[in-house]
C-alpha positions as CSV (number, residue, x, y, z in Angstrom):
1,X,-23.2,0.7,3.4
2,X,-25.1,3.0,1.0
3,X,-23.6,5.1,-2.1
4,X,-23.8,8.6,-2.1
5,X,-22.9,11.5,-4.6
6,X,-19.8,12.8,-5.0
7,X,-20.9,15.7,-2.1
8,X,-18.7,18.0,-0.5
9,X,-18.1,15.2,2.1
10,X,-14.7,14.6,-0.1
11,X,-14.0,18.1,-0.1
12,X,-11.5,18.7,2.7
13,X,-9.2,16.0,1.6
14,X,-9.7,17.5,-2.0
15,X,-9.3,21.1,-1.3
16,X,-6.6,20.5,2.0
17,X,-4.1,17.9,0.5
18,X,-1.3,20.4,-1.3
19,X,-1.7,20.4,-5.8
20,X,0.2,17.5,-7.3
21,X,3.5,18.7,-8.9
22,X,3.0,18.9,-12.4
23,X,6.3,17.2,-13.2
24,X,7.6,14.1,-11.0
25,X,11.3,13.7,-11.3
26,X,14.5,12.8,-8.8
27,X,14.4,15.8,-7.6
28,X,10.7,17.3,-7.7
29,X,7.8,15.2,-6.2
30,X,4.9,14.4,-4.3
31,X,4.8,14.3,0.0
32,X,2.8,12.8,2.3
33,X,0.5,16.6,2.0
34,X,-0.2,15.8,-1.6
35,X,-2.7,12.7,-0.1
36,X,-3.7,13.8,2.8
37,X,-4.4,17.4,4.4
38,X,-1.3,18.5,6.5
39,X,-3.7,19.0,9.6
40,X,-2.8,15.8,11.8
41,X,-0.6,15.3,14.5
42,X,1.4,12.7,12.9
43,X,1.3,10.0,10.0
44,X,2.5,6.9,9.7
45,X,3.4,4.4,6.2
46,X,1.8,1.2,6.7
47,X,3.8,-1.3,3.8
48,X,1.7,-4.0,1.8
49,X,2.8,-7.0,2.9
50,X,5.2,-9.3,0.8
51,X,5.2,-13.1,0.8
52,X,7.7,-15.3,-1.1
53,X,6.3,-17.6,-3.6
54,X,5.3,-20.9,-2.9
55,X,6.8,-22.6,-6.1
56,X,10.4,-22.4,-7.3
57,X,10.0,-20.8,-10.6
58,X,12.8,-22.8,-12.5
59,X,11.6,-26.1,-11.1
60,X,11.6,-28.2,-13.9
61,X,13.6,-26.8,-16.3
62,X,16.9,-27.9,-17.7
63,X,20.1,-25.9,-17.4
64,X,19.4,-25.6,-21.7
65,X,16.0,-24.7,-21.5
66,X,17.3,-21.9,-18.9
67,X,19.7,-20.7,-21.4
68,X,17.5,-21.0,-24.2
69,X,14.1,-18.3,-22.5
70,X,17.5,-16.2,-21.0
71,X,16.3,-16.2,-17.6
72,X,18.4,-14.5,-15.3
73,X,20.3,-16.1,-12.7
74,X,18.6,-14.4,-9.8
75,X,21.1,-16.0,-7.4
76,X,20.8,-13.2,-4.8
77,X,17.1,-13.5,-4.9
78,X,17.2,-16.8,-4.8
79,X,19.4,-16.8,-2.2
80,X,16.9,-14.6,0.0
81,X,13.9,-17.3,-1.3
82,X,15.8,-20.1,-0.3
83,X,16.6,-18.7,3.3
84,X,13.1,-18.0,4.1
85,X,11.2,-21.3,2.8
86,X,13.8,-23.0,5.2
87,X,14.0,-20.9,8.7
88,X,10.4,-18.7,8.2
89,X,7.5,-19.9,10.3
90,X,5.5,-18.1,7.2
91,X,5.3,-16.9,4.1
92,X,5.5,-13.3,5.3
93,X,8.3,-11.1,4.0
94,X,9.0,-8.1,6.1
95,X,10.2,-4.9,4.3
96,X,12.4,-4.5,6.8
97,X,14.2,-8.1,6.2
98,X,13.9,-7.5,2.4
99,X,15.9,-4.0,3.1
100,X,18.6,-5.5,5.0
101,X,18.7,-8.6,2.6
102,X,19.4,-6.2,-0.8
103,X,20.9,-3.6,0.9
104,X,18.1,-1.2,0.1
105,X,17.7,2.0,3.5
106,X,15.1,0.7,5.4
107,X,14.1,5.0,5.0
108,X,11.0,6.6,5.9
109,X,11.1,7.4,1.9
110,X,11.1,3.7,1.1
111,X,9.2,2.7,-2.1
112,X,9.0,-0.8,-3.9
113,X,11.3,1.0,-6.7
114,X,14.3,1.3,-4.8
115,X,14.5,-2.7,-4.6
116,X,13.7,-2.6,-8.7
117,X,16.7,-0.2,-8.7
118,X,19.0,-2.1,-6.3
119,X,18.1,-5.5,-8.7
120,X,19.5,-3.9,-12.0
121,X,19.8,-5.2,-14.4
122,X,17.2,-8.4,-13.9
123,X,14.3,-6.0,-11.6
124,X,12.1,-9.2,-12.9
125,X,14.3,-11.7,-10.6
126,X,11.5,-9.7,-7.8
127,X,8.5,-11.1,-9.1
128,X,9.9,-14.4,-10.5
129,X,10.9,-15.0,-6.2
130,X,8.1,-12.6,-4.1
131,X,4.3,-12.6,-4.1
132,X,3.6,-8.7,-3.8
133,X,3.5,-6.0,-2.7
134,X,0.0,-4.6,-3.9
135,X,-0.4,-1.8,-5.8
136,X,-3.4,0.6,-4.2
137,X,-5.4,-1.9,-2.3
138,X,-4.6,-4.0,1.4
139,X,-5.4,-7.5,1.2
140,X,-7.7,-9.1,4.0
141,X,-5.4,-8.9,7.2
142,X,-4.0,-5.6,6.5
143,X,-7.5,-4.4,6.4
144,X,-9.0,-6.5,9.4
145,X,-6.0,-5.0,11.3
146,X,-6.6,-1.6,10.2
147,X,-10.1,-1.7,11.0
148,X,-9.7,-3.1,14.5
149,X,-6.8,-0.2,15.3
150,X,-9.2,2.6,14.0
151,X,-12.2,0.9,15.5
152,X,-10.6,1.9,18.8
153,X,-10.9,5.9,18.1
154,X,-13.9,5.9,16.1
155,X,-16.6,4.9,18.4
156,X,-20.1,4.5,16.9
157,X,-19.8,7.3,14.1
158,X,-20.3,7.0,10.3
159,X,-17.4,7.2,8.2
160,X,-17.0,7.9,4.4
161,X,-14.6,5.6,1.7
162,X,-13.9,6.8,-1.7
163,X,-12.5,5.2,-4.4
164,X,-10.2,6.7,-7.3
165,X,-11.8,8.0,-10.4
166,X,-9.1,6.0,-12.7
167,X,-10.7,2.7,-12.7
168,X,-14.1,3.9,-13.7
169,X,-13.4,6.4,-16.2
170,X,-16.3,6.9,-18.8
171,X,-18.8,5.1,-16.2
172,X,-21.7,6.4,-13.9
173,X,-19.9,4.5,-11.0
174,X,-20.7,6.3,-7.5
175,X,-17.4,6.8,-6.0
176,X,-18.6,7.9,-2.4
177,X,-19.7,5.2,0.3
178,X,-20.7,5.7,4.1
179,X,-21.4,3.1,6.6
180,X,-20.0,1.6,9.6
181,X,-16.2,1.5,9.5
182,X,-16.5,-2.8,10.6
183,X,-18.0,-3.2,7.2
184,X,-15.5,-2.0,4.8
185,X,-13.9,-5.8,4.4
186,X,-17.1,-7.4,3.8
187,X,-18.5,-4.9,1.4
188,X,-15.2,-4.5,-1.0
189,X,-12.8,-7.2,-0.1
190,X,-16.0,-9.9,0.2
191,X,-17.9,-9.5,-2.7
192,X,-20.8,-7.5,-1.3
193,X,-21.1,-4.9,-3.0
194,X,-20.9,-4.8,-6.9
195,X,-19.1,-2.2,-8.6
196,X,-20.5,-1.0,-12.2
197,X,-18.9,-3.4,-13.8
198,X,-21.1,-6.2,-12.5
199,X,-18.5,-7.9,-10.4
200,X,-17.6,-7.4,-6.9
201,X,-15.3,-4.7,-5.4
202,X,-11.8,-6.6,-5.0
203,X,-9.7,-3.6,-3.5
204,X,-10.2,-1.2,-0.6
205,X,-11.3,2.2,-1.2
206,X,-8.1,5.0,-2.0
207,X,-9.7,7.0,0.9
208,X,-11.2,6.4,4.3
209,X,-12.1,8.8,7.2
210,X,-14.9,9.2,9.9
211,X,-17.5,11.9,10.2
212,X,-15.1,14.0,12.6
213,X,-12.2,13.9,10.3
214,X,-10.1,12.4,13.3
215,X,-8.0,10.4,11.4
216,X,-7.8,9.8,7.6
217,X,-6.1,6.8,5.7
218,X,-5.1,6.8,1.6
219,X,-4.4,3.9,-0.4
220,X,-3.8,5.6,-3.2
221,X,-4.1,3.8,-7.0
222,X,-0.3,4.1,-7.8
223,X,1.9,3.3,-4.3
224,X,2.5,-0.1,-2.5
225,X,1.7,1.4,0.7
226,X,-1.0,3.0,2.9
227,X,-0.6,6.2,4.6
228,X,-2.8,7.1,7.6
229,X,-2.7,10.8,9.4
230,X,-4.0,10.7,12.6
231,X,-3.7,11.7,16.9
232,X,-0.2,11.0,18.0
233,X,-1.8,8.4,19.9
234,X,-3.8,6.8,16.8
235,X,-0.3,7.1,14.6
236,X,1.8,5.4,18.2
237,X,-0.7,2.4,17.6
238,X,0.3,1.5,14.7
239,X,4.3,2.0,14.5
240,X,3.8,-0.2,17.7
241,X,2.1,-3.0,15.6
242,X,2.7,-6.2,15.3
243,X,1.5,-7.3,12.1
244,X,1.1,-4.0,10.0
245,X,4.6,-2.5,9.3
246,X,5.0,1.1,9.5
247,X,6.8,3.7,9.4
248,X,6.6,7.2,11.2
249,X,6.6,9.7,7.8
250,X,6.3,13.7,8.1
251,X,4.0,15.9,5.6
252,X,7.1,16.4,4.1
253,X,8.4,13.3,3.4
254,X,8.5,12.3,-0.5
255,X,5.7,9.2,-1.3
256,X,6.2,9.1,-5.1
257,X,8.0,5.9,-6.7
258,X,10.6,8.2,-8.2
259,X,11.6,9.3,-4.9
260,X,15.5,9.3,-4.9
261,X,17.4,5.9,-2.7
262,X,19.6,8.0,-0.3
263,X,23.5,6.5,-0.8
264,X,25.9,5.1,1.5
């Protein structure tokens, strides 16, 4: 894995995904096109995963001491939390299951917001319950995974990651990488590499793709999911998963966290 400049290697993502909307609102937002270009067969959503918390979070504490830090009740989160330390083989929460649980649309649209919006007025019952999900990066699996279904339409070519500008604003930090697709865990999930702060990369780059700009895959900063564009085939792959959990989205299909939670 080497650095590079920021070359015109980034430059058909940059120049092909459609402007960002200069206001984000319930009605006016950002699709699939404003990450990636609008020149793949199909795309898919691939959810960072969610996990329910080891620990019960009011172990220990009276019914007073409750009343006195006004924690919410959270019995319908604690409900779901119960059920799954008792009957799941794992930790692993699927999006799907949390949908169905909270009566959130299990929609191609689906963002971590809806459940925040669904939880009113205690959002913070979420966090106090479920590990997750991530904000920009995968964690180890997800990216193993994600390797190993790429690796199959990549062959032996190079291909390119790039980070986001926003976490090293106001430093000489070289955003552009190349090397082999198999090392992208090692390098920034594994402490290889150092960023400019002087500590290892911790998070997977906002931007992947190969030297033939067959596929292309966007973690981007701000969303709790990763979308990939890609061959119908590629995109079949990974709806067909069974650990990543996707979900087929069009270049149309809203990605923003404000993106309205269809009713009824």
């Amino acid at each position: 894995m080497k650095t590079l400049p920021d070359s015109d290697a980034f430059d058909w993502i940059l120049l092909g995904r459609a402007a960002m909307t200069s206001e984000v609102n319930e009605y006016n937002g950002v699709q699939v096109t404003g990450l990636l270009p609008a020149v793949f067969e199909r795309y898919a959503k691939i959810f960072h995963k969610l996990d329910v918390r080891a620990e019960d979070p009011q172990a220990g504490l009276t019914a007073e001491e409750i009343a006195i830090l006004k924690i919410p009740e959270c019995a319908e989160v604690r409900d779901f939390w119960v059920k799954r330390r008792t009957m799941a083989a794992d930790s692993r929460i699927r999006w799907k299951d949390a949908a169905d649980a909270f009566g959130v649309p299990y929609a191609p649209e689906l963002t971590h917001s809806w459940f925040s919006q669904r939880l009113k007025p205690n959002p913070q019952c979420w966090p106090r319950f479920i590990w997750g999900p991530a904000d920009g990066t995968l964690d180890a699996q997800e990216c193993n995974q994600l390797v190993s279904v790429l690796a199959g339409v990549t062959s032996t070519q190079g291909c390119y990651f790039r980070f986001a500008e926003i976490p090293f604003i106001a430093t000489d930090q070289e955003l552009l990488f190349a090397g082999r697709l198999d090392e992208v865990g090692d390098c920034f999930l594994n402490g290889a590499i150092k960023s400019v702060y002087e500590r290892p990369f911790q998070y997977t780059p906002e931007y992947w793709w190969p030297e033939d700009h067959s596929w292309c895959v966007c973690s981007d900063y701000d969303l709790t999911f990763t979308v990939v564009g890609g061959s119908s085939s590629l995109i079949e792959r990974f709806l067909d998963h069974p650990i990543l959990e996707c979900l087929e989205v069009r270049p149309e299909t809203r990605v923003d966290n404000l993106s309205p939670m269809p009713m009824g």
